[in-house]
C-alpha positions in Angstrom: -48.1 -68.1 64.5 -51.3 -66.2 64.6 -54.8 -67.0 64.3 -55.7 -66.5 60.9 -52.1 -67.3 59.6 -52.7 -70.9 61.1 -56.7 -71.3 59.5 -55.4 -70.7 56.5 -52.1 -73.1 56.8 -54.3 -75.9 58.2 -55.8 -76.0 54.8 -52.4 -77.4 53.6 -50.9 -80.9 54.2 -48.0 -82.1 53.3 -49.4 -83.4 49.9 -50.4 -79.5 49.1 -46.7 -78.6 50.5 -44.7 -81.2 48.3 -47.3 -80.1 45.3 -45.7 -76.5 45.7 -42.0 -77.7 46.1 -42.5 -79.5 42.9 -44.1 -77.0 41.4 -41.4 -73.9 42.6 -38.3 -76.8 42.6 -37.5 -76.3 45.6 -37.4 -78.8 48.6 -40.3 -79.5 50.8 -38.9 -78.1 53.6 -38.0 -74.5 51.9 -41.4 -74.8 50.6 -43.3 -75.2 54.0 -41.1 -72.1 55.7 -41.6 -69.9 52.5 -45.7 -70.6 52.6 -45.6 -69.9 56.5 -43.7 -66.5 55.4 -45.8 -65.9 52.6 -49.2 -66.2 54.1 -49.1 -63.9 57.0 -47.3 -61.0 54.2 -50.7 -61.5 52.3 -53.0 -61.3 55.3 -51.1 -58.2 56.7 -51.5 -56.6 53.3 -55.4 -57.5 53.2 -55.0 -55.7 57.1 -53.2 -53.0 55.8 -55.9 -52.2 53.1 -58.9 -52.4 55.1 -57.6 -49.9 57.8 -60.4 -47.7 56.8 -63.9 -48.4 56.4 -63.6 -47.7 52.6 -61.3 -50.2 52.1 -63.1 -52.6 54.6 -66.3 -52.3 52.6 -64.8 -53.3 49.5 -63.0 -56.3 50.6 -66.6 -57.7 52.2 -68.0 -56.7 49.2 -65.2 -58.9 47.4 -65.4 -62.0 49.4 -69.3 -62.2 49.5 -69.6 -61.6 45.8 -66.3 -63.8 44.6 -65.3 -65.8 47.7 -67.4 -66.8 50.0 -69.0 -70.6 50.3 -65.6 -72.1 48.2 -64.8 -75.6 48.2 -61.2 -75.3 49.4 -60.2 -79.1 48.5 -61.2 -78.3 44.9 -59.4 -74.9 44.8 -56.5 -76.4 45.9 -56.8 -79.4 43.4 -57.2 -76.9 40.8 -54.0 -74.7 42.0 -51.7 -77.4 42.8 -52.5 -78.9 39.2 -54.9 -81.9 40.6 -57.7 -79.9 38.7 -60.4 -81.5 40.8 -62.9 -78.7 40.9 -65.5 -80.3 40.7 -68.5 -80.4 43.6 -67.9 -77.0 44.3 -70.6 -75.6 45.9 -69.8 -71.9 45.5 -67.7 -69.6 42.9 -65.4 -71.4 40.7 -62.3 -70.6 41.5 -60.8 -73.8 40.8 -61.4 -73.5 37.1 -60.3 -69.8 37.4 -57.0 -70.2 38.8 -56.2 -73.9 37.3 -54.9 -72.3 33.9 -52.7 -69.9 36.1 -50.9 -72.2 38.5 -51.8 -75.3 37.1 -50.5 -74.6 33.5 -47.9 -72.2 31.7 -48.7 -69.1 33.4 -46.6 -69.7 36.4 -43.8 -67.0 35.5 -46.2 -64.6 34.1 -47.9 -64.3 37.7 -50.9 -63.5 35.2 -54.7 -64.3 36.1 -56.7 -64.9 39.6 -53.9 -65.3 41.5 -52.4 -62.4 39.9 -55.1 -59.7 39.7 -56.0 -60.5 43.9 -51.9 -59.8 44.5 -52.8 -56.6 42.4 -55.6 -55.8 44.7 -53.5 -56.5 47.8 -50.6 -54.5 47.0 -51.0 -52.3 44.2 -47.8 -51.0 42.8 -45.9 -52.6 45.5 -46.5 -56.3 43.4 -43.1 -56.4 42.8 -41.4 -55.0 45.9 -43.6 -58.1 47.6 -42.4 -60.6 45.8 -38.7 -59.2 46.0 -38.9 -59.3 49.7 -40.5 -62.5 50.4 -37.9 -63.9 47.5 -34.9 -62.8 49.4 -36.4 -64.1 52.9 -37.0 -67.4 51.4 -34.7 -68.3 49.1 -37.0 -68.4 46.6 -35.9 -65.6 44.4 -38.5 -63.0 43.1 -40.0 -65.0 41.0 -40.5 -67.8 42.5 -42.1 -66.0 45.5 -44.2 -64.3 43.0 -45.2 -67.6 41.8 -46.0 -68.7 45.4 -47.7 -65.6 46.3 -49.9 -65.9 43.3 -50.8 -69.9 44.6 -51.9 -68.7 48.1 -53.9 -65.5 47.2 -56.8 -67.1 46.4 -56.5 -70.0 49.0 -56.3 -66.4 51.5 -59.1 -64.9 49.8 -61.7 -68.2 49.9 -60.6 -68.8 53.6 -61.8 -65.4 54.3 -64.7 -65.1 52.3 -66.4 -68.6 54.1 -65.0 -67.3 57.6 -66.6 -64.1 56.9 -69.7 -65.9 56.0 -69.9 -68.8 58.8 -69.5 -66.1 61.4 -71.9 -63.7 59.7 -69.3 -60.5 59.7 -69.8 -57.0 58.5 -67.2 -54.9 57.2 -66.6 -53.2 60.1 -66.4 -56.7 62.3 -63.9 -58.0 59.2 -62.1 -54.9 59.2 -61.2 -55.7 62.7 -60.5 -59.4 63.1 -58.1 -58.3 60.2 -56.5 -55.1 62.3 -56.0 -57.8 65.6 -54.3 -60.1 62.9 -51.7 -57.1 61.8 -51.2 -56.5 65.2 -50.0 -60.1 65.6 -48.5 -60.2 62.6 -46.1 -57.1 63.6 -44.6 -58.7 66.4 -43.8 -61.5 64.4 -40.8 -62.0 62.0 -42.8 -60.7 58.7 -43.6 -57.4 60.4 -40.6 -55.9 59.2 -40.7 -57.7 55.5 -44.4 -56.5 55.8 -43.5 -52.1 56.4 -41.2 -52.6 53.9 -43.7 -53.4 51.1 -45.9 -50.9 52.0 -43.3 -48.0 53.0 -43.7 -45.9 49.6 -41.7 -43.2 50.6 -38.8 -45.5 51.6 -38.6 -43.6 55.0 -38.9 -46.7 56.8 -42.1 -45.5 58.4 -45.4 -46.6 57.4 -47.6 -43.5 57.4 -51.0 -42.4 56.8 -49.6 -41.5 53.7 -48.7 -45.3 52.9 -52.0 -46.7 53.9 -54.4 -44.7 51.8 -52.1 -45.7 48.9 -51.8 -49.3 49.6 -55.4 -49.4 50.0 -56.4 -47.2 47.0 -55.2 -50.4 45.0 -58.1 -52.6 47.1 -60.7 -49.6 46.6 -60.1 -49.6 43.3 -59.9 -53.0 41.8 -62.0 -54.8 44.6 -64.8 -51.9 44.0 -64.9 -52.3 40.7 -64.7 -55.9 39.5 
């Protein structure tokens, strides 16, 4: 598993793990191998996205203005439905997400979770969680659900990372490229072209990369 696949799965024992098989109905075990299949598809995206320096900027930008200095244990009281945001010492994501994943908006993929999945993969949204559904077992709307629970965990892991080891975009922009690379020779490489292959050739091109990370330039730069 690579590096920044296993900081952010440290974040979650196997109380966050059984939280997100109750929450999906699955078992805990399909849970666990759907997150670990889940996270590093969101991480490549990220990678994907900030390719150029454009799209590196904005996602530094991002995670110093939204997600940097987050209490994880609260966010992830908040997401799993614990809704123990308090004594959080940065942004509030806890009470953002909570009426998301912790409520009735678990089909509607609407919200935090759901607008940062919009930033990651644009148009392609769907297509993600179609893949990851069919790898898992989770169908796409479970993994859609799933994909919205992590997105922020991803983001806030980032953003204090970003911030504890004092990184510019550029320096971001390539811990995230060595992480692609890793991720690529894994088993979510494939699962990972496949989103971001537009044209459906089965190559991702330069083409595919400045679309994918139009949709991080122009919801990250904006917000």
């Amino acid at each position: 598993m690579s590096d920044l696949t296993s900081s952010v799965l440290a974040q979650l024992d196997s109380s966050h793990i059984n939280a997100i098989a109750r929450q999906l109905g699955v078992s805990p075990d399909q849970a666990g191998q759907a997150v670990q299949q889940a996270l590093p598809l969101l991480l490549g995206g990220l990678a994907r996205n900030s390719a150029s320096p454009q799209g590196a900027g904005a996602l530094h930008a991002a995670l110093e203005r939204d997600h940097s200095g987050v209490d994880i244990g609260g966010l992830l009281g908040s997401v799993l439905g614990g809704g123990a945001g308090g004594g959080n010492s940065g942004p509030d994501l806890g009470g953002l997400i909570g009426s998301v994943l912790g409520g009735g908006g678990s089909g509607s993929n609407a919200g935090a979770g759901g607008a940062i999945l919009g930033h990651i993969f644009g148009g392609r949204r769907d297509r993600a969680a179609q893949g990851l559904g069919q790898s898992s077992g989770l169908g796409g709307a479970g993994a859609a659900q799933l994909l919205a629970m992590l997105a922020p965990l991803v983001m806030s892991v980032l953003g204090n990372m970003s911030r504890e080891k004092g990184l510019d975009a550029r320096s971001l922009g390539s811990v995230l490229g060595q992480e692609n690379q890793r991720i690529e020779q894994g088993g979510v490489g494939g699962l990972l072209s496949g989103v971001l292959d537009s044209d459906g050739d089965g190559d991702l091109d330069l083409g595919d990369l400045l679309k994918a990370g139009s949709g991080l330039l122009g919801a990250f730069g904006k917000r």
